[in-house]
Each structure stands twice: as C-alpha cells, then as structure tokens.
N, C-alpha and C positions, 0 to 999 in steps of 0.2 A: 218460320217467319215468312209472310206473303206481301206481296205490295201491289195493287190492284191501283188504276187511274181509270177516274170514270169523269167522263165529259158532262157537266150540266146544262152547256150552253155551248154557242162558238167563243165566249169572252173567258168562260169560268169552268172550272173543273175542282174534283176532289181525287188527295189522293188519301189511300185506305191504307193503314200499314198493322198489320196482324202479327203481335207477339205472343207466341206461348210461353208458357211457362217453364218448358224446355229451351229456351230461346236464352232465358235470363237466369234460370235457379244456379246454374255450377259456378258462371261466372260472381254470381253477388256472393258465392260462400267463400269463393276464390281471393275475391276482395275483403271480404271479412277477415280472412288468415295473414294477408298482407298487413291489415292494417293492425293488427292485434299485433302484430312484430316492432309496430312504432307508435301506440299509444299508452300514454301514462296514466296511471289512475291511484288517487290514495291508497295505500293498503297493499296494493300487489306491485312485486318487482317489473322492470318495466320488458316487455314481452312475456309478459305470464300471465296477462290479466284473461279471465275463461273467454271461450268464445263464446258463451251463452249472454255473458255480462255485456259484451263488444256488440252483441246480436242484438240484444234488449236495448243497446244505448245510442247506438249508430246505426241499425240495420237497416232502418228505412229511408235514411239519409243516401246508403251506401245502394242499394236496390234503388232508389230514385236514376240518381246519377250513373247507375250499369244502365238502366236501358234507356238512357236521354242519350247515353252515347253508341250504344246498338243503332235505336233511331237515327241518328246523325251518320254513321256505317253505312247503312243501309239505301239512306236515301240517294245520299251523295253518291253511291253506288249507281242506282238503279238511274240518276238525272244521267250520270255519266254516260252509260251504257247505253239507254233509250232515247238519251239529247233529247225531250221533249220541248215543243217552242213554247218557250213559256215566259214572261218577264218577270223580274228581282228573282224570287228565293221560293220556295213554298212556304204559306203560313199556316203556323200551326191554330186549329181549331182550338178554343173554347171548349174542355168539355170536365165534367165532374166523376173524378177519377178515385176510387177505394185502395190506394197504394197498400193500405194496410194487409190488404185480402190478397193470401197465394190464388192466382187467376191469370188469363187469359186477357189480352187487352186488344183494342182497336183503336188508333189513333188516327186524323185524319188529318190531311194537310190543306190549305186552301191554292188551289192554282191558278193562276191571271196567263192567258194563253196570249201571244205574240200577234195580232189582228195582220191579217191579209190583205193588203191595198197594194197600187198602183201612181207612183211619182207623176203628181202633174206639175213638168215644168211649164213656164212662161212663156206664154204666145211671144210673137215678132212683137216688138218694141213696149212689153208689160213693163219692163225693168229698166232703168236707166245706167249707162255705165259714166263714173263723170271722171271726166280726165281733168287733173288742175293744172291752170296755164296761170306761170306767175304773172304779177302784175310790171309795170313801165321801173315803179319805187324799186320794188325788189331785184329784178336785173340793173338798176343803178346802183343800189345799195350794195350787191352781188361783184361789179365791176370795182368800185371804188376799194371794198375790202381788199379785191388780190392786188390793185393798183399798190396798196399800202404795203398787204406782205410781201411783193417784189420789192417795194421801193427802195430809196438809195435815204439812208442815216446821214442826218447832220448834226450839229453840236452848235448851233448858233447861241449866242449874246445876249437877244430879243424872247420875250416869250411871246408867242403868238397862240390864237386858238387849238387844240388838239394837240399842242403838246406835252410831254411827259416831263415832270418836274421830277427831280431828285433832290428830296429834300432833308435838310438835317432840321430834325421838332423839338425842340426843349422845353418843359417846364419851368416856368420861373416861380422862384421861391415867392412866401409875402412874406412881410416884412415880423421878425420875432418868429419864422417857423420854422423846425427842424426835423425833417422828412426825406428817405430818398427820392430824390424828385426822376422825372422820368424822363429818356434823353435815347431816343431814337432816331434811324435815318430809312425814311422810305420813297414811294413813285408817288406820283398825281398826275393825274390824267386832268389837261384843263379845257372842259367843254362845260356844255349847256347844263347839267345835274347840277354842278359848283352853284354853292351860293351868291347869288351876284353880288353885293359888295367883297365877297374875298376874289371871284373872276376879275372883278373892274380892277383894283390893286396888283392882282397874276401878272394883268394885262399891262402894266404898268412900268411892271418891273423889268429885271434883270438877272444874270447872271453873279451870285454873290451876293444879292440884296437879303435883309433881314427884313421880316416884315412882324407887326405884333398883332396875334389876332386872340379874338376870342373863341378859345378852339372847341369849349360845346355849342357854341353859338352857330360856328358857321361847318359843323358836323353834327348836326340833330340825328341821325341815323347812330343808334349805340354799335350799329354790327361791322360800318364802313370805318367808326370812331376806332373801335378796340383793334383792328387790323389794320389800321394806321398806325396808332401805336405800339403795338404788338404785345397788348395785356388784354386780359380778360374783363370782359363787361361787368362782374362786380367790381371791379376797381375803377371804374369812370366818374364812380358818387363822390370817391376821396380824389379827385384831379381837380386841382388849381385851374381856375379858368382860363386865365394868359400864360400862352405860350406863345415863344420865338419860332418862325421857320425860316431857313435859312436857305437860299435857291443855289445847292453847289453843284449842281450841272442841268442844261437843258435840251432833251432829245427831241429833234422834228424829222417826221418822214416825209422824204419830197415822193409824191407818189409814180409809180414807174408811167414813161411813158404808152402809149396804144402803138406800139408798134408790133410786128413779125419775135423779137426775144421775147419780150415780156407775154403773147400771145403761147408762146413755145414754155417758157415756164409757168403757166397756169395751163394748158393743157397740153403734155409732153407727144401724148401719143394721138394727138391729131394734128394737122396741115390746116394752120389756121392764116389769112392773108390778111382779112379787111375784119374794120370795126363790126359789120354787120353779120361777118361769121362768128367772131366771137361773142356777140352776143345771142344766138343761136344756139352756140355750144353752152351756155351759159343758160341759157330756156332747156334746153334738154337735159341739163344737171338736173334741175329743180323740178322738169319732169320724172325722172328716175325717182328722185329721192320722194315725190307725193304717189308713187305707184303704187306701193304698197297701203297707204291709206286708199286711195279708188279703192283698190282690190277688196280689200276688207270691208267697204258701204256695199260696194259692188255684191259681197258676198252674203252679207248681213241679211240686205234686200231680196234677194233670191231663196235664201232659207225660207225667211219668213212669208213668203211666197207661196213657197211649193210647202211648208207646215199648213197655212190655212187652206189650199186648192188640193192636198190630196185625202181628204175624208179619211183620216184616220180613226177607226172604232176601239176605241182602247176600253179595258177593262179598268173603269174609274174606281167603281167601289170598290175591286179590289185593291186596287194601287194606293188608296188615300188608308184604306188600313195599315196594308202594308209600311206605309210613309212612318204613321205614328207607331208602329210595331218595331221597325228602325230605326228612331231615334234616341233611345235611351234614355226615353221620359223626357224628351225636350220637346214634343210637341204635342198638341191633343185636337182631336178630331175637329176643333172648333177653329184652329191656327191654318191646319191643313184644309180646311173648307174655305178661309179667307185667300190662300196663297195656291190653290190648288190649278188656276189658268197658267199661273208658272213653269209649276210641276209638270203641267199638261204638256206645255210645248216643249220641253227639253225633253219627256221622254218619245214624242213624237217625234225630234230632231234625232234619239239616239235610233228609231230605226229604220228615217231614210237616213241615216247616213251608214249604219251598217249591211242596207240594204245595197247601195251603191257602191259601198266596199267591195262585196259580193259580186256584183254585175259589173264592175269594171277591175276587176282582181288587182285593186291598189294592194303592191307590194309593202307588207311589215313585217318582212324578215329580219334577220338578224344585221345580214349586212346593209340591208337599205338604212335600218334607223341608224347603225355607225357611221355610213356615210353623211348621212343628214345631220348627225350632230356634230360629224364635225368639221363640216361644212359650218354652220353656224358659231361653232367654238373658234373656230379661226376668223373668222370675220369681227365677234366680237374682242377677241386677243389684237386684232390690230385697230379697232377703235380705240384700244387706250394702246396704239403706240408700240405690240409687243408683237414680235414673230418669231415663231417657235418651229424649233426642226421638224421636222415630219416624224421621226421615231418617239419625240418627246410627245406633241401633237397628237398622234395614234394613242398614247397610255394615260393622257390627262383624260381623253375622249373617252376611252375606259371605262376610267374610274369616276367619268363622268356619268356615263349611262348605268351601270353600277346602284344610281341613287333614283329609285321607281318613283319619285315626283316629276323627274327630270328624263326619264324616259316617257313615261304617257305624253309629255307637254310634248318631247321631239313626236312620236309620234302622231298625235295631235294635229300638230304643223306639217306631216307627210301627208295625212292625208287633207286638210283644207288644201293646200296645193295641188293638190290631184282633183278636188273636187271643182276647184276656180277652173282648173284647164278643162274639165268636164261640160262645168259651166258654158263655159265661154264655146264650146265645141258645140251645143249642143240647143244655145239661148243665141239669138238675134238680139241683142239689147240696142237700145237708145243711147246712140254716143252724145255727152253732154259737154259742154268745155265752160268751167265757171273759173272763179279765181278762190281761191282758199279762202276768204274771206266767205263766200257764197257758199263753198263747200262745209266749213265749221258751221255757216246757220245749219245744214242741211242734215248732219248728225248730231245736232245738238235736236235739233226740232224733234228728231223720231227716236 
C-alpha cells in the first residue's frame, strides 16, 4: 500500500492512495470468520452458518468496510507523519469503483493547500479605538443609587414618592359566591410606573389605611399582577376584580449624606475628599465596566481589517465542496454559493489568527487555560454572591475544563486577549470618546 501527493496547483493537490490486493484479502477473510461466530441465519445453528454462505451474503459489504478502514489508517497516518499544510480533511474523489472484482485499487483524495500570505495590519489612525465616557444622567443616576444603598431607613406615617409599601391584598368575595378567595401580603414600590389614579390615593394615604381598588384595572401587566399576588398567571382570569390593600407599614430611605463616610462606603479602597472626586471615581467605574465592549468593537474592527487588506488566496472550489461534503446532507452547492462570502471570511480569520498564534507563541498549555478559567470561574462565582476556597475552586475548574465546549470557549478568550494586547502593541489607532448612546448606534450600524 502507497500514498503518493501530487501538487496540481499552489491552491489544489491530489493525494493517490494504492491498495493491493495483499493489502486487504486476509484481513476481509479474517472479518468474514468473526463475523460468522455472530450471525444468525434460518436453518443453521448460530455460529455454524458456512463461510461460503457469510461470503456470498455479506462479503462485499464486509471487503467494502476493511478497506474504507485501511484507507482511513493510512491516511491519517501518513497527514500525521508528513503534517502536510493543507485546510479541513482530504476529500475523497468521485470515482466508479468494481468492489466486486478481486483487484488492485487507486483511490484519490482531493487536497485545498493552506495559501501563503502576509498580515497587513492597519496604518496610524485606520481604526478607531472608542473609549465610552458616561453621560451627566448616568453619574447622577450612579450617585443617587449608592446615596439610597448607604442611606439611613425610616418607618414614617406619611407615604410619600418612592416609597415601599407593605401591603396586606385581600380578595373580596361577591355577593352569593363561594370560592377560596386569595389573601396575601407583599411590597410596592410607589413611583412613576403606578397607575396614576392608585399613586394619587398612595399619596394620600397613610399608615393603616384600607383603600378599595380595582386590582386588574390598575395592574394591567399579568407578570407584575401574579408576583404580587403570589399565584400563577392562569389563575388571574378566575380573580374577582375588588380587592382591599391594607398599608401595614411604610419604608422611606433618607438618602446618605455626600460626605467623607458615605464616600468611604461606596469606595472602601480609595481616599475620596470632595464631591468632585467622587464623581471621578464614579466615571472611572463606568469606564471599567464599558472596556471590555471598546475592546471587542475595538477588536471586531481590526479583524475585519486586516481579513480584507491581507489578500488571502484561498482554495474556494475546493472548500465549498468540502463544506457540502461536511454537512450531512444539510447543505447543497446552491446554499453554500449563497452563504459562501461568510464561509470566506471566518476561514480567513482562522488563519491569521493561527498564524499569530505562531509568531507570537500565545501560550495554550495546559496550565495557561486552568489558570484562565479560573480566573473567569471565580469572577463569575462572585457575581452571584459566592466565594469559594481555593482547593474547592481548583476541582470545580477541573471538572470544568473537563467539558470540550468550555475548553475551546476558555481557550478562545486566551487568545483574543493576547491578540487585543498585540493589537494594540503593534496598531496606532484613533482614540474616540462617544457616550454609549453613540457607541450602541456604532455596533448596531456595522
């Protein structure tokens, strides 16, 4: 058995793979005697059936399948061994085969060769990097929130705007009906969403007051209604329209004052003096938290950049075979002709980016992606709240990377981050400063 690679082009090659007849004959009788140890047939005991019978009924089924898997040995061997640059798989030729006839065969594989080019990044100022600077609303809106979560609870008399009701809701029966009626106590929050005739009466009231409303009337929202109540949204069709709410207590937050404490408990591990530095440290939150969107346009834009400025000569015809050859009848040459500028550019993408792999030996060892993941498993473990010892931590990480969806993706993310530091090392961009307003038209647009 030979395997010959013969270049037809710089884009295209064939590879030749030569079986003889010595290559395949011991092994298909071999398979033949196995298989006669486990097939049943009318009439004969089961491992007795001849092998002449198994030969005549199976044989060429069983001789197909020995050298599809020789082939498949072979190849894989010989990709391994010679690393040829080549993209996807080898496809197999088209050709009209006499399986029946003891013979000699040649089979031929089609190969799309890995094209040769040169990364052109981005002149001085091609690219824009856009830094988002919150607006005046949002560091107000920003200050007021922690004013409130420092602030100091009161339990006044009076309801006023934005405060929290705690309410007892009753159902009231009508007249001749006999049903369990429904009788919960929950919060309300009294701002601007409230329906204005139940806000104007809120506003009215008091601690202890009963008021009668009509509660789908002035809860038209079934999802805010049913978690008021605390029943499921089929059951709102059968609720009696009046019901009582009863105001048995009222919570107001006087907001903390702007001084030096309340500064110290909204940012512990800074030296904060005057209103003006805290709202500084408060722009620089909102910077943090938008860096990773820049970074990502930031990144997006440069890709597609240096996709269409570095003339990549790719082997199309092969690859759009290929495409529909790998899909498992899900696509046909007519789909992959439509969607094919797609196809284009992500496998362009796949080889500058494993070309820069290369030239800048981004680390994907074993221990870089554990640390990276969990690094990121811990960050997300304390957005909801939860921190974990480091020896628990290390074995969730594990048995997180363990699951090869969740490896590629950490992976993935090791190297955009090494290729943004790249980026950025290596590109002059255009510093932009919009407001996130400006910035959502700007990824919505492209």
């Amino acid at each position: 058995m030979s395997i010959i690679e013969e270049k037809i082009n710089k884009n295209t090659g064939i590879l030749k793979v030569s079986v003889k007849i010595k290559d395949y004959k011991d092994k298909v009788a071999e398979s033949i005697k196995g298989y006669r140890k486990k097939v049943s047939l009318p009439g004969f005991r089961s491992g007795m059936v001849p092998v002449s019978l198994i030969k005549k009924k199976y044989g060429l089924s069983i001789k197909i399948d020995e050298i599809n898997k020789l082939l498949s040995e072979k190849v894989n061997k010989y990709l391994k061994e010679n690393n040829p640059s080549i993209m996807g798989y080898p496809l197999p030729k088209k050709a009209d085969i006499d399986w029946a006839k003891e013979d000699d065969y040649i089979f031929e594989y089609e190969l799309g060769y890995r094209p040769e080019f040169n990364i052109t990044l981005p002149k001085k100022d091609k690219v824009s990097y856009y830094s988002i600077k919150p607006d005046d609303k949002q560091v107000k809106d920003a200050v007021d929130n922690l004013r409130k979560q420092h602030g100091e609870n009161t339990f006044p008399n009076d309801v006023k705007i934005n405060d929290i009701l705690y309410l007892k809701l009753d159902e009231i029966q009508r007249k001749g009906e006999s049903k369990k009626l429904v009788s919960h106590s929950s919060s309300l929050l009294v701002d601007d969403l409230l329906v204005s005739g139940l806000k104007t009466k809120l506003l009215k009231s008091k601690k202890d007051d009963t008021l009668m409303v009509n509660i789908k009337e002035v809860f038209k929202n079934e999802t805010e209604l049913s978690s008021l109540l605390n029943i499921k949204k089929e059951e709102i069709e059968h609720l009696n329209n009046e019901f009582s709410l009863k105001i048995d207590s009222i919570k107001r937050v006087s907001p903390a004052k702007l001084n030096e404490d309340f500064f110290k408990k909204s940012f512990p591990e800074e030296t904060i003096k005057t209103k003006k530095e805290f709202n500084l440290a408060i722009e620089k939150k909102f910077s943090e938290m938008y860096e990773k969107q820049s970074e990502n346009k930031y990144f997006n834009d440069v890709v597609d950049f240096v996709i269409d400025s570095s003339k990549i000569d790719l082997p199309n015809d092969f690859l759009k075979r290929w495409i529909v050859a790998n899909s498992d009848g899900k696509k046909k040459n007519e789909d992959v002709e439509k969607e094919y500028n797609l196809y284009q550019k992500s496998f362009c993408w796949e080889l500058i980016k494993d070309k820069i792999i290369l030239e800048q030996n981004i680390d994907l060892t074993e221990e870089t992606v554990f640390s990276k993941a969990k690094e990121i498993f811990k960050l997300q473990l304390l957005q909801y709240g939860m921190k974990k010892e480091d020896v628990e931590l290390e074995n969730m990480t594990k048995n997180l990377i363990q699951n090869q969806e969740e490896r590629r993706r950490i992976e993935e993310q090791i190297v955009t981050d090494e290729m943004i530091k790249y980026f950025k090392k290596n590109i002059k961009a255009k510093n932009k400063e919009v407001s996130i307003d400006e910035f959502s038209k700007l990824v919505t647009k492209n």
